[in-house]
N, C-alpha and C positions, 0 to 999 in steps of 0.2 A: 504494500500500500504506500504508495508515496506521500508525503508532507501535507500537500491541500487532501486529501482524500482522509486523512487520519485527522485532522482538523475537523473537517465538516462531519465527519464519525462521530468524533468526541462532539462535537454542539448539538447534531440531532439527537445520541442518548441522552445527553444532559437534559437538554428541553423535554425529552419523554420519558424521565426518569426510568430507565429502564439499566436494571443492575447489571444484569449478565454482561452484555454489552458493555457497560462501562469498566467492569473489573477487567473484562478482556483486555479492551482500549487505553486503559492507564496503563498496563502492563504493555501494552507495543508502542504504547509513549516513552516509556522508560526504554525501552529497549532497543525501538529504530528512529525518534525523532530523530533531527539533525539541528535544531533550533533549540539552543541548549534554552536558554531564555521563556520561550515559550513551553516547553516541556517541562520547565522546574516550575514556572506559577500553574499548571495545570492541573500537577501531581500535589504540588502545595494545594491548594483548592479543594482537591479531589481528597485529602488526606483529613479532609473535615467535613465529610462527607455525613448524611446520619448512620447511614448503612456501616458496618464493623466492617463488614468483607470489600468492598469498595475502598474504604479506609485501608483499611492491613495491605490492600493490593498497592495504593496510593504512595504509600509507604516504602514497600519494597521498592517501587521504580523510582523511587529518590535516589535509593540505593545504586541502582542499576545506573541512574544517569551521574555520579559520582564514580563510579568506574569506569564510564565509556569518555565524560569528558575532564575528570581530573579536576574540576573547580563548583563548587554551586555558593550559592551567596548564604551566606554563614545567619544573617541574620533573617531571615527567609525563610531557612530551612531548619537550624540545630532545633530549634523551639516546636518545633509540630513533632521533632521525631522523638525528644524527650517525653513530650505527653504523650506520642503513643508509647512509649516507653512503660509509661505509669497507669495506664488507661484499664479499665474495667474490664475489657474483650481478651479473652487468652489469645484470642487470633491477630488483633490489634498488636497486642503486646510485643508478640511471635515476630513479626513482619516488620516494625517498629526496630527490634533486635538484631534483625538481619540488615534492616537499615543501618542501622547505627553501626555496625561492625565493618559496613562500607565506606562510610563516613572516617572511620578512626583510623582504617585502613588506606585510603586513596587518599582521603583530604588532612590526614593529620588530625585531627581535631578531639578532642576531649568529650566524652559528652559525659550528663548528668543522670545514670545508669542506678534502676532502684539496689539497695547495699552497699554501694561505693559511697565511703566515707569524703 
């Protein structure tokens, strides 16, 4: 799927809230966008989603687009993936985790990890 077509993807499920769809499409946001930009506010968005699995998915392609482009904005991003860090959903949490281990691993970065003093 190329760039416009994963675009207008992500906007028609958004507009008809429909999950499956989106969990897919946040997950090939993270994984083939080229727009690093657009792909880290989408997954950020997406990652405060109400839905848990939408969320957790949201999540992980933080992860993913920290691996593929080596940079995301620090302020943007640490703060959505510590609260799914901490979040009520095991699955959140889970996905959150695997985020964050992307994070500390590509980008260097510290996060605020539940039991880390």
């Amino acid at each position: 799927m190329d760039e416009t077509s994963l675009r207008r993807a992500l906007e028609r499920a958004l507009e008809e809230d429909r999950i499956f769809e989106l969990r897919d499409l946040v997950l090939r946001v993270g994984l083939e966008s080229s727009d690093r930009m657009w792909a880290e506010v989408s997954c950020v968005n997406l990652a405060r989603h109400r839905n848990a699995l939408v969320k957790g998915d949201a999540l992980a392609a933080l992860g993913h687009l920290a691996r593929r482009f080596g940079q995301l904005d620090r302020r943007r991003v640490q703060r959505i993936v510590e609260n799914g860090l901490h979040a009520h959903h095991e699955y959140v949490r889970a996905q959150a985790g695997s985020a964050a281990d992307d994070l500390e691993t590509y980008l260097a970065w510290t996060l605020n990890r539940p039991g880390r003093a």
